[in-house]
N, C-alpha and C positions, 0 to 999 in steps of 0.2 A: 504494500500500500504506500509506504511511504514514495518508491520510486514516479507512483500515476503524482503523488502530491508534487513531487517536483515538478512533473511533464507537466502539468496540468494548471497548477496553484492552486489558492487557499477556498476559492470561490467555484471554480470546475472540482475538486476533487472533496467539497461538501454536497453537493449538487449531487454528483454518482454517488454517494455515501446515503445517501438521503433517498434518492432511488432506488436503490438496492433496500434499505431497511424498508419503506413503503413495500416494494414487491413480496419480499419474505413474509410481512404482516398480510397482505392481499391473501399469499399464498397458504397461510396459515388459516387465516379465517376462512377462507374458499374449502379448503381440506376438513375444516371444524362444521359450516354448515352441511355439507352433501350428509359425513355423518351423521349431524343434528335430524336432516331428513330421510335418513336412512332409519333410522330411531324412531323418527315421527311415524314412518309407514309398518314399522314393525308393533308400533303400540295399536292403532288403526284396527290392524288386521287380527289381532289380538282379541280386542275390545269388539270387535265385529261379532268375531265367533261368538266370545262370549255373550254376546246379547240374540245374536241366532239361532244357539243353545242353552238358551236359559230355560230353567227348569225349575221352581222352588222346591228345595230337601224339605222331605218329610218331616224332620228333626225342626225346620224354620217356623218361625213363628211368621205372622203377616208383616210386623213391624222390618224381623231381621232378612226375609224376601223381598221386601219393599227400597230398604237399606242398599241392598246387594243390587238391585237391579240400577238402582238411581245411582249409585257409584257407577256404575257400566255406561248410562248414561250420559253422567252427565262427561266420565272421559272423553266420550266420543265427543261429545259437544266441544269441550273444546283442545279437539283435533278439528273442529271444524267440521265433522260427523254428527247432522241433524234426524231424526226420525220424525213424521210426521207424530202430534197426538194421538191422534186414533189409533193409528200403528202400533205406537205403545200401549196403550191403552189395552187393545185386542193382545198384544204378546203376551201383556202381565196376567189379563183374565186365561189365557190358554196355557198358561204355566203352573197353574194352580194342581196343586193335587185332587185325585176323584172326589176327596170325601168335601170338595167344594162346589161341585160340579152344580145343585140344587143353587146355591147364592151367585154361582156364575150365570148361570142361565135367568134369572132373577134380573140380575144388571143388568145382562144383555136385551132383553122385553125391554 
């Protein structure tokens, strides 16, 4: 380095100095986002299933089914992954176990 500071001077060999560290930080960040997005699509598709496959355990009460599902939700939400209400609405009544099937059908009338 020191030999560009001679060729160059005090003003061209801070100037390259200074382009070089900008590019490395571009480079860094550019390198830090794709994975940031690689992350984002892998929580996504996660968060998908598990609201495609939701199911409430028998062991759940309504409160901790209710809990579980809106965590699912509201991940997705922000990943920018909306559901319509209805949509949910119909996922949560169809996830219920049999011995609700009388008060599902109930809400649903």
């Amino acid at each position: 380095m020191h030999n560009l500071f001679c060729a160059f001077g005090a003003n061209e060999y801070n100037r390259v100095s200074l382009y070089n560290n900008a590019k490395e930080i571009w480079d860094k960040l550019e390198v830090t986002h794709e994975g940031t997005s690689r992350a984002e699509e892998s929580k996504i598709s996660l968060l998908t299933l598990d609201y495609e496959f939701f199911k409430a355990k028998l062991e759940e009460g309504i409160k901790e089914m209710s809990d579980h599902f809106n965590h699912t939700i509201n991940g997705l939400k922000a990943l920018g992954k909306i559901y319509p209400n209805k949509e949910m609405v119909k996922k949560m009544l169809n996830s219920l176990p049999m011995f609700w099937e009388a008060k599902v059908t109930i809400i649903e009338e």
